[in-house]
N, C-alpha and C positions, 0 to 999 in steps of 0.2 A: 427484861421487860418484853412482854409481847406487842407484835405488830397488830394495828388497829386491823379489822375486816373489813374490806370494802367490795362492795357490791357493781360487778359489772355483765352489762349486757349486749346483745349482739342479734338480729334479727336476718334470716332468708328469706324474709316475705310472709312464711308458712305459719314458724313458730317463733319462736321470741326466745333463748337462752338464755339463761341468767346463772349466774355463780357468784358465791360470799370465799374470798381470798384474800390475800394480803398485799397481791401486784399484778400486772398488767399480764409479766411472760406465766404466772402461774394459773392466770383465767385462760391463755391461751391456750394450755399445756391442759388444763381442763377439758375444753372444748374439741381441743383434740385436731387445732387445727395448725397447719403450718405460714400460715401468710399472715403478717401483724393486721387483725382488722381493723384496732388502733388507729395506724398511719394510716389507713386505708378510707377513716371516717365510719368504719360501718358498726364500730362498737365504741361504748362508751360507759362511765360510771356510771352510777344509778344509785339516786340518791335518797327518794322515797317512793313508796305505792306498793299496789300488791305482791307485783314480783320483788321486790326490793325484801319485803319482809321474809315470803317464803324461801329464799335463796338464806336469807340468815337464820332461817329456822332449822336451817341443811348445811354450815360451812363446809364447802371443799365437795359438795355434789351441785350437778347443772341441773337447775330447775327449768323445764321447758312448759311451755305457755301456749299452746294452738290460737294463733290468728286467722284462721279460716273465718269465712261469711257466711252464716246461714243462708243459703239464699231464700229460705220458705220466709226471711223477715221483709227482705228487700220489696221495699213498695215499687212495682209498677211506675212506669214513665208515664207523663201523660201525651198521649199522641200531639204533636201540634198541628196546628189546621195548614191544611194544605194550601188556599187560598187566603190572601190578608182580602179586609171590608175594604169597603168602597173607601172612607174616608185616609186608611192606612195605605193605600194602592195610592192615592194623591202624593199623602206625603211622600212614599217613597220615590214618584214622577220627579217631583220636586227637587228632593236632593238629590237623586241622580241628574240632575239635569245643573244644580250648583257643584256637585265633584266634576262633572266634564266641565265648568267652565272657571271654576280654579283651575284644576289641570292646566286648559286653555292657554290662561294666563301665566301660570307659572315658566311656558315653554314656551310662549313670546319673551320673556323678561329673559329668560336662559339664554333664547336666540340673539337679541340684544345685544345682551354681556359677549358673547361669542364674539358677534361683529365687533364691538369696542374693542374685544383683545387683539383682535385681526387688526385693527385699524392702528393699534401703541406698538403692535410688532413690526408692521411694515414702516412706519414710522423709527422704530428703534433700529432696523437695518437701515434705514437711506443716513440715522446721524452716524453710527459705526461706519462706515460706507465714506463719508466724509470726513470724521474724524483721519480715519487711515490714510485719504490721501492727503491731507491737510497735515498729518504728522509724516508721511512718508516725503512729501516736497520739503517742508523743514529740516529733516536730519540729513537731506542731500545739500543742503545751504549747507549745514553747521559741520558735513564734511570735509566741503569744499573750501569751509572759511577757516580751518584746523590744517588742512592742507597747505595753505600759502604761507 
């Protein structure tokens, strides 16, 4: 029984390569390259459209495909205007003037929070601080009472 043909392809930006095969190392071995483009994500099957057909129209030769841009199609950009209108120059006053005062706020509330951790840390050394010698006077009793 013969292996089904399947169609794989693999693009350098330029042109598009395509070949009708029966496995993966045999479109590699086509293409004539050494690095699996496979694992690599840069090839893949190819299941219908025009190069799909012409590749099965060729089994076991690489059909290439020019991806180049004409540029004589490419429409022109449209310049954008240099200055915004009067009523666009407001808005953007505006929300410039509400991101600084988010901001603002945001790094008052930061500042805040800062102080609060300062204030549970100096707090968490003065109970450690007394725990220590509240347990260090304790095990000199329960020495001293082991002792007798």
């Amino acid at each position: 029984m013969l292996a089904r043909l399947k169609v794989f392809t693999w693009s350098d930006g330029f042109h598009a390569f395509s070949v009708a095969t029966t496995s993966r190392p045999k479109a590699l071995e086509a293409w004539g390259v050494g690095q699996d483009l496979f694992k690599a994500g840069l090839a893949h099957e190819l299941e219908a459209g025009p190069d799909h057909d012409a590749a099965m129209e060729k089994p076991g030769q690489v059909v290439q495909r020019s991806e180049a841009i004409d540029v004589g199609q490419i429409a022109p950009a449209k310049p954008k205007s240099k200055a915004p209108d009067n009523a666009n120059a407001q808005l953007i006053k505006t929300l410039k003037a509400e991101l600084d005062a988010l901001d603002q706020d945001h790094a008052d509330a930061i500042h805040k929070i800062d102080d609060q951790i300062q204030a549970l840390e100096s707090r968490r050394a003065a109970l450690d601080k007394d725990h220590d010698a509240q347990r260090k006077t304790l095990r000199e009793k329960l020495s001293e009472a082991r002792a007798r």
